[in-house]
Biopython code that builds the backbone (N, CA, C, O; Angstrom):
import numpy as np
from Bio.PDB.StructureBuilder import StructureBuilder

atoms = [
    (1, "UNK", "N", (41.872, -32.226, 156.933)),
    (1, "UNK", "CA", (42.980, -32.996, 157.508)),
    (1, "UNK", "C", (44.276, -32.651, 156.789)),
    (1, "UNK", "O", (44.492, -32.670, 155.577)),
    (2, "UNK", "N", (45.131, -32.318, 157.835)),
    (2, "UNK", "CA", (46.206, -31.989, 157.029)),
    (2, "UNK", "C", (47.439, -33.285, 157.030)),
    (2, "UNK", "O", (48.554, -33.104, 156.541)),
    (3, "UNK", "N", (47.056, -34.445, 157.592)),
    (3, "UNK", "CA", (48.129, -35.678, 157.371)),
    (3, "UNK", "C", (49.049, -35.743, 158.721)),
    (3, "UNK", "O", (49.768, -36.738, 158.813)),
    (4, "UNK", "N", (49.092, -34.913, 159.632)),
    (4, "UNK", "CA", (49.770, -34.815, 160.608)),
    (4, "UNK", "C", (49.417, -35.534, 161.845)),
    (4, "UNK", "O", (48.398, -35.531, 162.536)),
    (5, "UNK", "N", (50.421, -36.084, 161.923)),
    (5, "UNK", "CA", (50.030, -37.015, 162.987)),
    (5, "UNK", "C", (50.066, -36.165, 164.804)),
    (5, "UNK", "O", (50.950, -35.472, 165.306)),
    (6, "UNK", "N", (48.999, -36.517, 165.257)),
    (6, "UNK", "CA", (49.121, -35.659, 166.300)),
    (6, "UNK", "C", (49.703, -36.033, 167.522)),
    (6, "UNK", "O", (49.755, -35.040, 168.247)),
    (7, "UNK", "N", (50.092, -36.877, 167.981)),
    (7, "UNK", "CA", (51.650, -37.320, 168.503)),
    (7, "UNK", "C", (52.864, -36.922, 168.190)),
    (7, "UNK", "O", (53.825, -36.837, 168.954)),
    (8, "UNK", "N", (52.820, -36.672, 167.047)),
    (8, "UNK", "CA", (54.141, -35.904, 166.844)),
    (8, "UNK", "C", (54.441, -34.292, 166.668)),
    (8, "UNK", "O", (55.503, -33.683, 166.801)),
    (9, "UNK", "N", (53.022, -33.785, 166.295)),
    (9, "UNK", "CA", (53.179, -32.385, 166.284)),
    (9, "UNK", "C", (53.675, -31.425, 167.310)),
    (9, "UNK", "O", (53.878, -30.241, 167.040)),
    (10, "UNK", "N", (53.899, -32.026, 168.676)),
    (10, "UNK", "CA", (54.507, -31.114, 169.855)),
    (10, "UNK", "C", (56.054, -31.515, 169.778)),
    (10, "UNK", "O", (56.330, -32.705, 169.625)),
    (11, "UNK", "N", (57.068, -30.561, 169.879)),
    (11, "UNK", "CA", (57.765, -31.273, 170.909)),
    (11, "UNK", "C", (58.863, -31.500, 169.369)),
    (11, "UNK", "O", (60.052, -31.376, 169.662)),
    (12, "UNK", "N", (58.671, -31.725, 168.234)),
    (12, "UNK", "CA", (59.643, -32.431, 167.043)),
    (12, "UNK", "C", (58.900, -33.717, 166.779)),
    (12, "UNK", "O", (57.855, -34.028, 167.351)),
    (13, "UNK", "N", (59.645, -34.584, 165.687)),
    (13, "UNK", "CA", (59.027, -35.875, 165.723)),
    (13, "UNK", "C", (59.436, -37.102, 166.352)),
    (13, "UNK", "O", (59.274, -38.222, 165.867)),
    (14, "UNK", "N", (60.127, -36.762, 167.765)),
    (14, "UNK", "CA", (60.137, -37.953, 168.661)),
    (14, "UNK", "C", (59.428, -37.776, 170.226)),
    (14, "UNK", "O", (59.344, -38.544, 171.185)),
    (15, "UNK", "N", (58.951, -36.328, 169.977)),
    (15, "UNK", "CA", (58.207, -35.741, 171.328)),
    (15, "UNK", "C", (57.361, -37.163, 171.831)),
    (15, "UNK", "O", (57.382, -37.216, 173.061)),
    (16, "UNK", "N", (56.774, -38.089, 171.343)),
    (16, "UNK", "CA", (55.950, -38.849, 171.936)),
    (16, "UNK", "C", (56.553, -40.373, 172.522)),
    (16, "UNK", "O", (56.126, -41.105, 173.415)),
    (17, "UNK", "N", (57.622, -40.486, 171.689)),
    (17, "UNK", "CA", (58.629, -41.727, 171.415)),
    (17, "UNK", "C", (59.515, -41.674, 172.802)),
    (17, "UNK", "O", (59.835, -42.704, 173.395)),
    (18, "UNK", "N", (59.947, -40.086, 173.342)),
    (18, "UNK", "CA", (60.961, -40.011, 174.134)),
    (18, "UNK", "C", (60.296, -39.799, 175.413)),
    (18, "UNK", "O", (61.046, -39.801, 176.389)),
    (19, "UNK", "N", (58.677, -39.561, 175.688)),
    (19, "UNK", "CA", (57.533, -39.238, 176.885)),
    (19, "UNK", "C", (57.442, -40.551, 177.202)),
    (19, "UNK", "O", (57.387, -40.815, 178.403)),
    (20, "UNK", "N", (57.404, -41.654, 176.230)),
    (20, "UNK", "CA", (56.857, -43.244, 176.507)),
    (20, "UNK", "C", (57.755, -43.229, 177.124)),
    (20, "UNK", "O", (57.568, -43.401, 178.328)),
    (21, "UNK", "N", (59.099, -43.033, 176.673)),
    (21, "UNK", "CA", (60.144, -44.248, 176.452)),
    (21, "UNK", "C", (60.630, -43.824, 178.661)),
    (21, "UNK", "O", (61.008, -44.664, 179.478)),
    (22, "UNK", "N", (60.401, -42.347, 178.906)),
    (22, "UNK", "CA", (60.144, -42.352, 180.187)),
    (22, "UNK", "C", (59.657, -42.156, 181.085)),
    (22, "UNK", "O", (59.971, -41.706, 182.187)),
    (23, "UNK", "N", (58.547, -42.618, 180.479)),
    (23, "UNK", "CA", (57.144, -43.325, 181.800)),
    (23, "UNK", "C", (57.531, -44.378, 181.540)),
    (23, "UNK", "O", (58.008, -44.740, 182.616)),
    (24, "UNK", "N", (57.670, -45.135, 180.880)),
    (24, "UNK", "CA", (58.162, -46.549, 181.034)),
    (24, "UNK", "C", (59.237, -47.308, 181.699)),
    (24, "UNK", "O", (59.198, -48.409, 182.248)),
    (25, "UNK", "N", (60.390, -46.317, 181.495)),
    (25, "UNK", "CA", (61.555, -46.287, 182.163)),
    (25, "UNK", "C", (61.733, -46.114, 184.137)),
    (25, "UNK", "O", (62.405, -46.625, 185.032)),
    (26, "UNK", "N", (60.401, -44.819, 183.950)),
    (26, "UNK", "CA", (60.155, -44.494, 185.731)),
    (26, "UNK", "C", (59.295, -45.815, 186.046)),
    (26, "UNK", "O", (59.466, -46.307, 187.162)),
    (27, "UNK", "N", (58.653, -46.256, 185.428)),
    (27, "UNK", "CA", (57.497, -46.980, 185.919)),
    (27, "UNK", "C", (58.612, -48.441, 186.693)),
    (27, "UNK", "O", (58.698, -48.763, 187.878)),
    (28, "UNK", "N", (59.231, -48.973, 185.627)),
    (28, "UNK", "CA", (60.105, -49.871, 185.856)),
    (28, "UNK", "C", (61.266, -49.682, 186.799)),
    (28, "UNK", "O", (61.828, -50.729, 187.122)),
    (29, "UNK", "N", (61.871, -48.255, 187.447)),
    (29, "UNK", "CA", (62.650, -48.230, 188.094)),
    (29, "UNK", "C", (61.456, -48.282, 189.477)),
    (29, "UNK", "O", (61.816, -49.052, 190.368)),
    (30, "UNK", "N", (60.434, -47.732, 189.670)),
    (30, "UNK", "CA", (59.553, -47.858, 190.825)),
    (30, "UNK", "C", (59.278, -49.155, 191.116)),
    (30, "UNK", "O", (59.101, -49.483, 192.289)),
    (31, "UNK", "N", (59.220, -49.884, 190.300)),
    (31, "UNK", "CA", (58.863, -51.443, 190.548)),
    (31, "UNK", "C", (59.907, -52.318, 190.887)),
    (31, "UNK", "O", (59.725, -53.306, 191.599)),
    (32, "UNK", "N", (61.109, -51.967, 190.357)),
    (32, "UNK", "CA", (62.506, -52.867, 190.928)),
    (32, "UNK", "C", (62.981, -52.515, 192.518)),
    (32, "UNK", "O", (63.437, -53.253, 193.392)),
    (33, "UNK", "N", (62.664, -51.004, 192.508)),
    (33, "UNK", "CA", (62.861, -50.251, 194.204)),
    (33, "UNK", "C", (61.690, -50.928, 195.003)),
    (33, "UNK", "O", (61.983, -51.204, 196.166)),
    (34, "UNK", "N", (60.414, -51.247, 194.594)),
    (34, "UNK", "CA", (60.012, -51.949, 195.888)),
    (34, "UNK", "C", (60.311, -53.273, 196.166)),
    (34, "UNK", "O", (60.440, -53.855, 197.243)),
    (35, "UNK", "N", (60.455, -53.877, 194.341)),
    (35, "UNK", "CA", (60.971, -55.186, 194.730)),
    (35, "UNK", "C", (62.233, -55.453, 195.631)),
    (35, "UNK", "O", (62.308, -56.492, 196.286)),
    (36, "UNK", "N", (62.848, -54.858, 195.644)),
    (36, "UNK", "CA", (64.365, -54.795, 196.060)),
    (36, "UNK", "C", (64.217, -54.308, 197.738)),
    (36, "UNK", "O", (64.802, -54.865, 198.667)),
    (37, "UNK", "N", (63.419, -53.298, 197.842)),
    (37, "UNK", "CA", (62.811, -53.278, 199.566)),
    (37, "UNK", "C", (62.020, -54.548, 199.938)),
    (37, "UNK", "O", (62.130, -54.916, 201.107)),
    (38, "UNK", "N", (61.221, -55.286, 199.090)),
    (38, "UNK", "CA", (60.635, -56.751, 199.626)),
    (38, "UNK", "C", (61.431, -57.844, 199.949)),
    (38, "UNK", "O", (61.356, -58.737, 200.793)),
    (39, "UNK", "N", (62.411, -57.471, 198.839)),
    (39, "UNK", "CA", (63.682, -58.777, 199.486)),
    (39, "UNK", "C", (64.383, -58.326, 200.274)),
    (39, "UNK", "O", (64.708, -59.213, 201.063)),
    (40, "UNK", "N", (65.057, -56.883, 200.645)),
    (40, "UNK", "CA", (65.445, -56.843, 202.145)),
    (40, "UNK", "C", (65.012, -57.086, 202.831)),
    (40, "UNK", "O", (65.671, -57.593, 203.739)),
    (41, "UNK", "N", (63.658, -56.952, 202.989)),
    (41, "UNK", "CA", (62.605, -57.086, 204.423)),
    (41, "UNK", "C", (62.946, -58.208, 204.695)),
    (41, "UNK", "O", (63.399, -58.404, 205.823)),
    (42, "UNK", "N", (62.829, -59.419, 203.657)),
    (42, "UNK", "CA", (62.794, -60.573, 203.472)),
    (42, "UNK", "C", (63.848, -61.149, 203.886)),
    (42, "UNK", "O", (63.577, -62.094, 204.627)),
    (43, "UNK", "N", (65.285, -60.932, 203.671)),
    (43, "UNK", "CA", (66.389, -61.365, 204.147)),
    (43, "UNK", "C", (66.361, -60.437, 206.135)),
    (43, "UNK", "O", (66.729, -61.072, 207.123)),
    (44, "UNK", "N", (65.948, -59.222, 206.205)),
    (44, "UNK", "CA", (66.399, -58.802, 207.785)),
    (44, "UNK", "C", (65.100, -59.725, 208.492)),
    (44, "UNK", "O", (65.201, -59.724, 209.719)),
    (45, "UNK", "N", (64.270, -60.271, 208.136)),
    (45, "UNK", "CA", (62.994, -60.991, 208.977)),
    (45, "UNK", "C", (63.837, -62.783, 208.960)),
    (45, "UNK", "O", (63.884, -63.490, 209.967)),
    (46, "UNK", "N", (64.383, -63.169, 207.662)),
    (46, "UNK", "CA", (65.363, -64.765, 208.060)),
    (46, "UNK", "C", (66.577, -64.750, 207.319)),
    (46, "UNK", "O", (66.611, -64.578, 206.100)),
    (47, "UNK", "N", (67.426, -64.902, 207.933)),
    (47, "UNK", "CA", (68.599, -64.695, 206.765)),
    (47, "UNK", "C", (68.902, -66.060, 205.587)),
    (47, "UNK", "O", (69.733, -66.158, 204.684)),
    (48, "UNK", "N", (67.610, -67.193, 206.170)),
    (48, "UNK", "CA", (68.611, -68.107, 205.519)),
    (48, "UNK", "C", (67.518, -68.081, 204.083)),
    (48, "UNK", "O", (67.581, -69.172, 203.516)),
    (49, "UNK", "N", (66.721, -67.272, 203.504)),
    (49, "UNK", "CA", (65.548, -66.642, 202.323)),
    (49, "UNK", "C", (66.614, -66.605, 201.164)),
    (49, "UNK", "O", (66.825, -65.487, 200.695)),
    (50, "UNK", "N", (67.536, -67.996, 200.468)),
    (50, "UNK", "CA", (68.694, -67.957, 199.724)),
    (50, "UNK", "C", (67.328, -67.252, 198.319)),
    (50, "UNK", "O", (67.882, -66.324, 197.729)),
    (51, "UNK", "N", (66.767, -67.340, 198.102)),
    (51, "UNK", "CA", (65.653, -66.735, 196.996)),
    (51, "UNK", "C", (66.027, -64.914, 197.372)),
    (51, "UNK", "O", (66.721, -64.133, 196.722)),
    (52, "UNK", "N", (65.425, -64.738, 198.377)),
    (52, "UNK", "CA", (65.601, -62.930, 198.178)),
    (52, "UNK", "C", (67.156, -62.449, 198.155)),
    (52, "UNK", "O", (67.422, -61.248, 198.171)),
    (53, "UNK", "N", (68.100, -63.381, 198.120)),
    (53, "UNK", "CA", (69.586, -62.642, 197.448)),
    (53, "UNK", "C", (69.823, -62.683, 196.190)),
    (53, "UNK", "O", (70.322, -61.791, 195.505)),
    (54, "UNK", "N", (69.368, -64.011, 195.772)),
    (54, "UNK", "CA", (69.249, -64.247, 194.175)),
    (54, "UNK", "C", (68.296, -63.263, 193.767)),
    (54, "UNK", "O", (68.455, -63.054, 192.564)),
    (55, "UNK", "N", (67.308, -62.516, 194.280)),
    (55, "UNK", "CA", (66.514, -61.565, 193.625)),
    (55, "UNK", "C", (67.056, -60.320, 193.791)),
    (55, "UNK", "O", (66.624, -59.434, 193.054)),
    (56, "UNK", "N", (68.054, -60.001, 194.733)),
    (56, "UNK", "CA", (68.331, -58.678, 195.308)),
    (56, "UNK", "C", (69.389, -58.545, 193.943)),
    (56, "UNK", "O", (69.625, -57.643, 193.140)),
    (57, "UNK", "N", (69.900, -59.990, 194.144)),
    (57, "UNK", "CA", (70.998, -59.856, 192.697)),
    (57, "UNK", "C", (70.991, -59.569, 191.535)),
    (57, "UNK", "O", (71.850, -59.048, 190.824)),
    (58, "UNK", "N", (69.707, -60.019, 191.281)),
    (58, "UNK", "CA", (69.488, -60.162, 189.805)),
    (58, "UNK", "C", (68.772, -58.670, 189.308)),
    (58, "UNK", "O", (68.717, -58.151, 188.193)),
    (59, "UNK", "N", (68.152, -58.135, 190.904)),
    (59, "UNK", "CA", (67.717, -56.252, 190.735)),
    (59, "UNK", "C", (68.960, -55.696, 190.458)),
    (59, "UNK", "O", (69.047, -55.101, 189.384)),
    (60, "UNK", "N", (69.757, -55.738, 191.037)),
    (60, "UNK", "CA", (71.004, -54.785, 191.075)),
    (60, "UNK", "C", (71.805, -55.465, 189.668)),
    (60, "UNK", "O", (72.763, -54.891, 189.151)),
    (61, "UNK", "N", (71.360, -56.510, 189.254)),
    (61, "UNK", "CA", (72.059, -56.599, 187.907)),
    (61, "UNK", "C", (71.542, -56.063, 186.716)),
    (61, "UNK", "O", (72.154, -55.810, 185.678)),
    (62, "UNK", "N", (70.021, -55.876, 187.046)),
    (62, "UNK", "CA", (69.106, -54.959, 186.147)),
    (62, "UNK", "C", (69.664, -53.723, 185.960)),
    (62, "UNK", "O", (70.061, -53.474, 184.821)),
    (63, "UNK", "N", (69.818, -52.681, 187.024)),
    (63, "UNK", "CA", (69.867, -51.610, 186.894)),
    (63, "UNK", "C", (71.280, -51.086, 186.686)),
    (63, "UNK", "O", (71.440, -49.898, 186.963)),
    (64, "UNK", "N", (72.499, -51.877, 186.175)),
    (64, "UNK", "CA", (73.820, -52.350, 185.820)),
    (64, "UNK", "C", (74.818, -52.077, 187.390)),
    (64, "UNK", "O", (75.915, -51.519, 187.389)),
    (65, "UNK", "N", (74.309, -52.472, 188.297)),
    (65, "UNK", "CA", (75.213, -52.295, 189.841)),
    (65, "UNK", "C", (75.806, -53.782, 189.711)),
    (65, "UNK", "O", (75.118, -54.753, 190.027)),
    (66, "UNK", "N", (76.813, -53.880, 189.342)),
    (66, "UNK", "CA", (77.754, -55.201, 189.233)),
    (66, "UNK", "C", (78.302, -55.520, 190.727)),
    (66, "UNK", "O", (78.250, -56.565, 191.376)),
    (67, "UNK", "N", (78.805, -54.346, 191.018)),
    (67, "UNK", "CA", (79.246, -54.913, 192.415)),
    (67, "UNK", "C", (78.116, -54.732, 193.668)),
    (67, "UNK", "O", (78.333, -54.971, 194.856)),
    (68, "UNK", "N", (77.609, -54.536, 193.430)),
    (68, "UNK", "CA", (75.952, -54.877, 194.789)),
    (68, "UNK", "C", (75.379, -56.379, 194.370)),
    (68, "UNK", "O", (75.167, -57.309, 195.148)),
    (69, "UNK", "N", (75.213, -56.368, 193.137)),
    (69, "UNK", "CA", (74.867, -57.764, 192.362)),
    (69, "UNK", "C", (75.811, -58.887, 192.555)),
    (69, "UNK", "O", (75.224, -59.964, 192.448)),
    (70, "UNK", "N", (76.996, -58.994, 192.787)),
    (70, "UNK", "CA", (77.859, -59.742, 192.887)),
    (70, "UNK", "C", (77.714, -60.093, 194.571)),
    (70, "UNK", "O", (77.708, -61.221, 195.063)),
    (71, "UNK", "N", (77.608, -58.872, 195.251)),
    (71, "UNK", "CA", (77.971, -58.886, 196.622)),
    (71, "UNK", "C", (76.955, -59.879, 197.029)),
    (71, "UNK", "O", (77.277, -60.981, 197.473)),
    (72, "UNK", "N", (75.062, -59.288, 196.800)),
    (72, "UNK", "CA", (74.101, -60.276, 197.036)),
    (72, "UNK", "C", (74.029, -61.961, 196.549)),
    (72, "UNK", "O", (73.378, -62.873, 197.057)),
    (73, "UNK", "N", (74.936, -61.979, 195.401)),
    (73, "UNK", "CA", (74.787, -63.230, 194.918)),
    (73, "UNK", "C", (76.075, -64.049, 195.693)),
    (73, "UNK", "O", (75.974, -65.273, 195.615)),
    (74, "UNK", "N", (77.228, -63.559, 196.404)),
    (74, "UNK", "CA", (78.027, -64.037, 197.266)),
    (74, "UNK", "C", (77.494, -64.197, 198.644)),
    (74, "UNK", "O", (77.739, -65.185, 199.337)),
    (75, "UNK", "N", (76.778, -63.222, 199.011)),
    (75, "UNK", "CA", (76.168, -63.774, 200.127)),
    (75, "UNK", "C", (75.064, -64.650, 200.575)),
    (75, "UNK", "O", (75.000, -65.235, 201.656)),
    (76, "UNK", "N", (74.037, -64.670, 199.426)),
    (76, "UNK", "CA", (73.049, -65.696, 199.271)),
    (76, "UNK", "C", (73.756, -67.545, 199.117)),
    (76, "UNK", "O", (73.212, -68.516, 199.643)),
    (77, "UNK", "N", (75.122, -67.601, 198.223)),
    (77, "UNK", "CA", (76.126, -68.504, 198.247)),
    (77, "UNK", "C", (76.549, -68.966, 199.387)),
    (77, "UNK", "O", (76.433, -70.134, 199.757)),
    (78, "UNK", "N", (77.263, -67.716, 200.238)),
    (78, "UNK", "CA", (77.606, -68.320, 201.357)),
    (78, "UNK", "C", (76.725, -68.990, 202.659)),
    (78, "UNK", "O", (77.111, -69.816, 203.485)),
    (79, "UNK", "N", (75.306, -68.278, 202.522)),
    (79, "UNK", "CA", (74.281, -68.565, 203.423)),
    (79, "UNK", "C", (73.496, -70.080, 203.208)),
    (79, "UNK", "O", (72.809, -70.648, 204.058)),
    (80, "UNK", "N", (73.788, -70.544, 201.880)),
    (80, "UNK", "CA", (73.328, -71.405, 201.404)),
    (80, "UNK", "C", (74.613, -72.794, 202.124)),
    (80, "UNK", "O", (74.231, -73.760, 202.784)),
    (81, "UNK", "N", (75.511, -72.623, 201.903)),
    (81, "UNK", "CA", (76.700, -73.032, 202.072)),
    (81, "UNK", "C", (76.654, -73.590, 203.776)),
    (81, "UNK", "O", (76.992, -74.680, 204.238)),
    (82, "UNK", "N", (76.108, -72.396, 204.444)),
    (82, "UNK", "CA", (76.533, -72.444, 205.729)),
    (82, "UNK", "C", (74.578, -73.705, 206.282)),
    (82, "UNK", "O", (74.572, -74.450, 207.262)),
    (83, "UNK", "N", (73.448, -73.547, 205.428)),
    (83, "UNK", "CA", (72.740, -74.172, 205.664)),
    (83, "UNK", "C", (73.058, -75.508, 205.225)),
    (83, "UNK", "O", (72.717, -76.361, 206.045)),
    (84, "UNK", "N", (73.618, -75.958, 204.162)),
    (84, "UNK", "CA", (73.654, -77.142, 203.912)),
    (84, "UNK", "C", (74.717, -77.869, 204.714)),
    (84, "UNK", "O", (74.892, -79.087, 204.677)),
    (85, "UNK", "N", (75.489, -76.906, 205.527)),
    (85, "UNK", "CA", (76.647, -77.558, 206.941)),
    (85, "UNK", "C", (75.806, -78.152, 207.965)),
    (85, "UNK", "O", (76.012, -79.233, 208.518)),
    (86, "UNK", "N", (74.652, -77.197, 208.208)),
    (86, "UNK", "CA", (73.954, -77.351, 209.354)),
    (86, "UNK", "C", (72.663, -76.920, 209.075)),
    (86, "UNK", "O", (72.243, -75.766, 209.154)),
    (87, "UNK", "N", (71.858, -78.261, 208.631)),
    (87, "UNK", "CA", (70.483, -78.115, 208.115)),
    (87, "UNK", "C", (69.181, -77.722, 209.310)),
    (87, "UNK", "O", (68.023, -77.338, 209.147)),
    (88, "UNK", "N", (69.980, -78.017, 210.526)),
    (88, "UNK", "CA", (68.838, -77.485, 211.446)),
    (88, "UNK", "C", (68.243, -76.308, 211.847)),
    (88, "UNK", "O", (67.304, -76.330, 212.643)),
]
sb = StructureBuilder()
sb.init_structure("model")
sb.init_model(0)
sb.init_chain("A")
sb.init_seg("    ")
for serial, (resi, resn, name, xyz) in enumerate(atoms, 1):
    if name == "N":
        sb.init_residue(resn, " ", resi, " ")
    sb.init_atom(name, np.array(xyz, "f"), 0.0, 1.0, " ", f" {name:<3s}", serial, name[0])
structure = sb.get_structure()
Protein backbone atom coordinates (compact mmCIF):
# COMPACT_ATOMS: atom_id res chain seq x y z
CA UNK A 1 0.00 0.00 0.00
CA UNK A 2 1.29 3.01 -0.97
CA UNK A 3 -1.22 5.55 1.19
CA UNK A 4 -2.95 6.85 -1.85
CA UNK A 5 -6.16 7.38 -1.84
CA UNK A 6 -7.84 6.08 -4.86
CA UNK A 7 -10.37 8.76 -5.52
CA UNK A 8 -7.99 11.03 -5.89
CA UNK A 9 -5.35 9.47 -7.94
CA UNK A 10 -7.09 10.37 -11.45
CA UNK A 11 -7.72 13.54 -12.58
CA UNK A 12 -5.41 15.79 -9.50
CA UNK A 13 -6.72 15.88 -6.00
CA UNK A 14 -10.20 17.20 -6.59
CA UNK A 15 -10.92 14.77 -9.65
CA UNK A 16 -13.60 13.09 -7.38
CA UNK A 17 -14.86 16.27 -5.38
CA UNK A 18 -15.59 18.11 -8.82
CA UNK A 19 -17.44 14.47 -10.61
CA UNK A 20 -19.83 14.56 -7.31
CA UNK A 21 -20.17 17.97 -7.09
CA UNK A 22 -21.74 17.44 -10.94
CA UNK A 23 -23.84 14.59 -10.78
CA UNK A 24 -25.29 16.22 -8.08
CA UNK A 25 -25.68 19.45 -9.59
CA UNK A 26 -27.31 17.57 -13.01
CA UNK A 27 -29.30 15.40 -10.86
CA UNK A 28 -30.92 18.49 -9.13
CA UNK A 29 -31.32 20.58 -12.24
CA UNK A 30 -33.39 17.34 -13.79
CA UNK A 31 -35.58 17.33 -10.85
CA UNK A 32 -36.50 21.15 -10.67
CA UNK A 33 -37.22 20.86 -14.81
CA UNK A 34 -39.83 18.28 -14.19
CA UNK A 35 -41.00 19.87 -11.21
CA UNK A 36 -41.46 23.07 -12.95
CA UNK A 37 -43.24 21.09 -16.10
CA UNK A 38 -45.73 19.59 -13.22
CA UNK A 39 -46.70 22.95 -12.16
CA UNK A 40 -47.29 24.20 -15.62
CA UNK A 41 -49.40 21.34 -16.46
CA UNK A 42 -50.94 22.21 -13.31
CA UNK A 43 -51.67 25.85 -13.78
CA UNK A 44 -52.73 25.22 -18.05
CA UNK A 45 -55.34 22.21 -16.65
CA UNK A 46 -56.92 25.27 -13.68
CA UNK A 47 -55.63 28.50 -13.43
CA UNK A 48 -56.92 29.20 -10.10
CA UNK A 49 -53.82 26.08 -8.56
CA UNK A 50 -52.46 29.54 -6.42
CA UNK A 51 -49.86 26.46 -5.01
CA UNK A 52 -48.27 25.66 -8.57
CA UNK A 53 -47.20 29.56 -8.98
CA UNK A 54 -45.81 29.68 -5.59
CA UNK A 55 -43.88 26.53 -6.74
CA UNK A 56 -43.10 27.71 -10.27
CA UNK A 57 -41.69 30.67 -8.14
CA UNK A 58 -39.84 29.39 -5.76
CA UNK A 59 -38.13 26.89 -8.94
CA UNK A 60 -37.15 29.83 -10.80
CA UNK A 61 -35.87 31.36 -7.57
CA UNK A 62 -33.72 28.24 -7.11
CA UNK A 63 -32.03 28.34 -10.19
CA UNK A 64 -31.37 32.41 -9.61
CA UNK A 65 -34.24 33.57 -12.53
CA UNK A 66 -35.47 36.63 -10.43
CA UNK A 67 -37.55 37.88 -12.99
CA UNK A 68 -39.59 34.52 -14.01
CA UNK A 69 -39.74 34.11 -10.11
CA UNK A 70 -41.18 37.38 -9.51
CA UNK A 71 -43.42 37.15 -12.62
CA UNK A 72 -44.97 33.58 -11.21
CA UNK A 73 -45.25 34.90 -7.77
CA UNK A 74 -47.27 38.11 -9.26
CA UNK A 75 -49.40 36.10 -11.02
CA UNK A 76 -50.28 33.43 -8.52
CA UNK A 77 -51.09 37.01 -6.31
CA UNK A 78 -53.18 38.28 -8.74
CA UNK A 79 -55.17 34.95 -9.35
CA UNK A 80 -55.59 34.63 -5.78
CA UNK A 81 -56.87 38.21 -5.59
CA UNK A 82 -59.25 37.76 -8.40
CA UNK A 83 -60.65 34.35 -6.44
CA UNK A 84 -61.20 35.88 -3.27
CA UNK A 85 -63.50 38.74 -5.46
CA UNK A 86 -65.40 35.94 -6.74
CA UNK A 87 -65.26 32.73 -4.77
CA UNK A 88 -67.49 30.84 -7.15
Amino acid sequence: MTGVDPRRSRGGPNFCDAQCHFARSYAATKTLMLAGDTFEATIALAKNQIAAYAGLATIYRLVGKEAEAHMYATLGLSNLEKMRKDPA
